[in-house]
N, C-alpha and C positions, 0 to 999 in steps of 0.2 A: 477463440478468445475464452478467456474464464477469468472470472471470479472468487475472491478470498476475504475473510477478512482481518482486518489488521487487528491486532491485539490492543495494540498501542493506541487505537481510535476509540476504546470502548471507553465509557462513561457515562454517567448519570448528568442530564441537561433538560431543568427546568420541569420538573413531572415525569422525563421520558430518556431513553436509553438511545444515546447517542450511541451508533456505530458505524466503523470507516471500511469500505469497500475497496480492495485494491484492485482495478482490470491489469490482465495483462494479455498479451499477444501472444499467439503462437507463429512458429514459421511461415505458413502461410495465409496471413492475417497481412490486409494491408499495414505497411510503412511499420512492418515487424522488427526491420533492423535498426530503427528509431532508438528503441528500446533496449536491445537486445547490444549489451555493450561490453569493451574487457577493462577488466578496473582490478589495482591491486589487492591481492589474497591478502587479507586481515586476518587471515588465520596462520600465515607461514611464520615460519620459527624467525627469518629474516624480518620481517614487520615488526614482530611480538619485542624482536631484541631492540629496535631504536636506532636511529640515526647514531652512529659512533664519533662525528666528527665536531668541530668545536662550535658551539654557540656561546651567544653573548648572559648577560644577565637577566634577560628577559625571557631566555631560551629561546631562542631565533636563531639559526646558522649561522657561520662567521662567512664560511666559504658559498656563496648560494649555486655556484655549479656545481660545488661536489656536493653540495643535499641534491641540487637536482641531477647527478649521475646515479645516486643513491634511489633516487626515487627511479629510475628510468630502468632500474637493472632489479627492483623487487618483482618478486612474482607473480604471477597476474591470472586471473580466471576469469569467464563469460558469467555474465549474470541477466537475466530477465528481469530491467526492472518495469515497474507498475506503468504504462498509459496516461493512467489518470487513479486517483484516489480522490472519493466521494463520501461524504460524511452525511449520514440518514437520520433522522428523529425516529423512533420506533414506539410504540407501546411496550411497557414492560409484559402485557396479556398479551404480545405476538407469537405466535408459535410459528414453527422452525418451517413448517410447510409455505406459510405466508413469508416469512424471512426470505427464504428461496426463491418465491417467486420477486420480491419485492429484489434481489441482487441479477435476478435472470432480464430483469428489465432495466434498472440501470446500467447492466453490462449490454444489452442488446440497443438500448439509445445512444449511451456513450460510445458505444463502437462504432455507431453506424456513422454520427459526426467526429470521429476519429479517422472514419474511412474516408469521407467523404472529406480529410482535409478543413473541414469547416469549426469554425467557434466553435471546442468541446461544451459549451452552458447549451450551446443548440440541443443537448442530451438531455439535458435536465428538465421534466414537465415538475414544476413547483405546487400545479393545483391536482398531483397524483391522489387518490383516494385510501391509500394504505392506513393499517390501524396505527394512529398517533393517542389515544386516548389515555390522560395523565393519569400518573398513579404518584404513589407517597415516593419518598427519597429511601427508605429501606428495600422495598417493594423493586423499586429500578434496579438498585443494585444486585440483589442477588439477582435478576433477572441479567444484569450485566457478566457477573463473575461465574453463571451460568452456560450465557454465549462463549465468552475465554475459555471457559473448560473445555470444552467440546467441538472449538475453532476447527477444528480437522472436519468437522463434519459439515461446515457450511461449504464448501468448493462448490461454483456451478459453471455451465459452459451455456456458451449460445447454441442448438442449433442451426446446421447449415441450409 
């Protein structure tokens, strides 16, 4: 398993620097193939061009078996999606060491009730002790647009 985090979850929330955690699965990670799914290429030239066939005024298809041949016959590629995505309160004073460990442990609870099949909230300890400690709304942010920049560098994994 490992951890990342989403760009798209960062924000400033109430004093403190919300950020979203995506788990995801490797191969031999229980109920891996959950996840691990083939879903149309949005990047092929076929996608990118649009349905060619007649829709109405609302843009809806006229024909819906030939959208859905249309859909059935576009390209398609394997994606790893996310498990679960988790959304943290942080101090904007957390440094990246504490960040780490504070992702190594939501990915090592939620895993474990991932594996173990049971309610993914069974992952979640609410009365964790991590730095939550409010700062001003300028202060979050750069501590926010900080995290974004340097997303490559939060990646963690559980120990086996």
């Amino acid at each position: 398993m490992y951890a990342e985090i989403e760009t798209s979850g960062i924000e400033v929330q109430d004093g403190l620097v919300s950020v979203r955690f995506a788990f995801y699965l490797e191969p031999f990670d229980p109920r891996y193939n959950e996840h691990f799914v083939h879903v149309i290429d949005e990047t092929s030239k076929e996608f990118k061009e649009g349905y060619q066939g007649k829709i109405d005024e609302k843009g809806q298809p006229v024909d819906q078996k030939d959208y859905d041949k249309w859909l059935d016959n576009l390209p398609k590629v394997w994606r790893n999606n996310p498990f679960h995505n988790h959304f943290d309160l942080v101090s904007a004073d957390i440094t990246d060491a504490e960040l780490k460990v504070l992702m190594k442990k939501r990915l090592k609870d939620f895993g474990k009730a991932w594996g173990e099949s049971s309610s993914i909230l069974k992952g979640w300890n609410q009365n964790d002790t991590h730095n939550k400690t409010e700062s001003g709304y300028e202060r979050c942010a750069i501590k926010a647009l900080d995290i974004a920049a340097r997303v490559n560098e939060f990646k963690v994994t559980v120990d086996k």
